[in-house]
C-alpha positions in Angstrom: -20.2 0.1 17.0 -18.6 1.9 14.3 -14.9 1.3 14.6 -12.8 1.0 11.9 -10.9 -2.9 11.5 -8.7 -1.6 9.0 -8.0 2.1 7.1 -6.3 1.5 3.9 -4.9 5.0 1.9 -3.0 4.3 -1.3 -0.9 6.9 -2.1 1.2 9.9 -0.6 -1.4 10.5 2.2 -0.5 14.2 4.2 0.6 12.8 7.2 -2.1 14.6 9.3 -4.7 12.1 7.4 -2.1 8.9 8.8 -1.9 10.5 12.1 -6.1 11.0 12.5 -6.4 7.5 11.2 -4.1 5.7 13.5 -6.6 6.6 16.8 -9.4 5.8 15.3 -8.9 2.1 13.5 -7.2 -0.7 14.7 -5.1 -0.7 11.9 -3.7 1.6 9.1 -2.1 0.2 5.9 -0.3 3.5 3.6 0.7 1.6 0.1 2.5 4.3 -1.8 3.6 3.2 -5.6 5.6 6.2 -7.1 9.0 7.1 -8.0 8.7 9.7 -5.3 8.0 7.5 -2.5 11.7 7.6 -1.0 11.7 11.8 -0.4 7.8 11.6 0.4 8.7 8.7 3.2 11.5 10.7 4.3 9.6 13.6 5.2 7.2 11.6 7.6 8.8 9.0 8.5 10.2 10.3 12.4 6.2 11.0 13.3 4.9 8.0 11.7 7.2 5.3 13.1 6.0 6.6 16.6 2.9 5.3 15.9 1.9 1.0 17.2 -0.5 0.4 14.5 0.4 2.0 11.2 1.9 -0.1 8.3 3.8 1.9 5.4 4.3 0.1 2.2 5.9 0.7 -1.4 5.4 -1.0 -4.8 8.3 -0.6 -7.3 6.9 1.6 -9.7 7.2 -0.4 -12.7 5.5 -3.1 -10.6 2.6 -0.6 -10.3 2.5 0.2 -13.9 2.5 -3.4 -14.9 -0.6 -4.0 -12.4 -2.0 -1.0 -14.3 -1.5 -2.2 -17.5 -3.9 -5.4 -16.8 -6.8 -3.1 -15.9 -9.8 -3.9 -18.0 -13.7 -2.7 -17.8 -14.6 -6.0 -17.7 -11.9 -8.3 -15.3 -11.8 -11.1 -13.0 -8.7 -10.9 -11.0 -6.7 -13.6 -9.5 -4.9 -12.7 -6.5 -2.0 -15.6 -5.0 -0.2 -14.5 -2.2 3.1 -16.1 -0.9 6.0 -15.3 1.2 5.4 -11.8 0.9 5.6 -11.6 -2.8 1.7 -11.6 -4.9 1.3 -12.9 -7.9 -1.9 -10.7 -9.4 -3.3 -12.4 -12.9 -6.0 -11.5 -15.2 -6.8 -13.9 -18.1 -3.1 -15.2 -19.7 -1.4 -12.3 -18.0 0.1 -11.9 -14.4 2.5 -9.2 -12.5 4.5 -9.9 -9.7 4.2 -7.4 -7.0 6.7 -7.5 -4.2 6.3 -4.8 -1.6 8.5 -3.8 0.9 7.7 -2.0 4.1 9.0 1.3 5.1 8.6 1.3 8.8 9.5 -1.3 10.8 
């Protein structure tokens, strides 16, 4: 039918992209993973909260960097997931990734 399940944007999305989304998927997931997150949610945040299905979440950057830093051309990723926190390995190495949400 061409719904959208699920629209995921990772990033700093303008909120005009998060507000067009939101009406036209059943959900929205917004994972931002930069320093900046804190003044980029603050600038959003009173037209996004208004919104049912919209789900805004940050990684620590140094979290982000460490996922980064296991990035291969060739990789075969492990993902475990477990109250809330993910454990994401590759080979001998693993990060821990513990987002937290930004909206309730």
């Amino acid at each position: 039918t061409g719904q959208i399940m699920h629209w995921i944007d990772v990033g700093q999305p303008d909120e005009r992209r998060i507000l067009k989304a939101s009406p036209r998927a059943d959900r929205v997931t917004v994972i931002s993973y930069t320093a900046s997150t804190p003044v980029w949610w603050r600038g959003i945040e009173n037209r996004i909260t208004r919104t049912r299905n919209v789900a805004v979440w940050q990684i620590d950057p140094a979290q982000s960097q460490a996922l980064a830093a296991l990035a291969q051309r060739n990789m075969q990723l492990q993902v475990t997931v477990q109250d809330g926190t993910l454990w994401v390995s590759e080979g001998d190495r693993s990060v821990e990734i513990r987002p937290n949400r930004l909206n309730p």
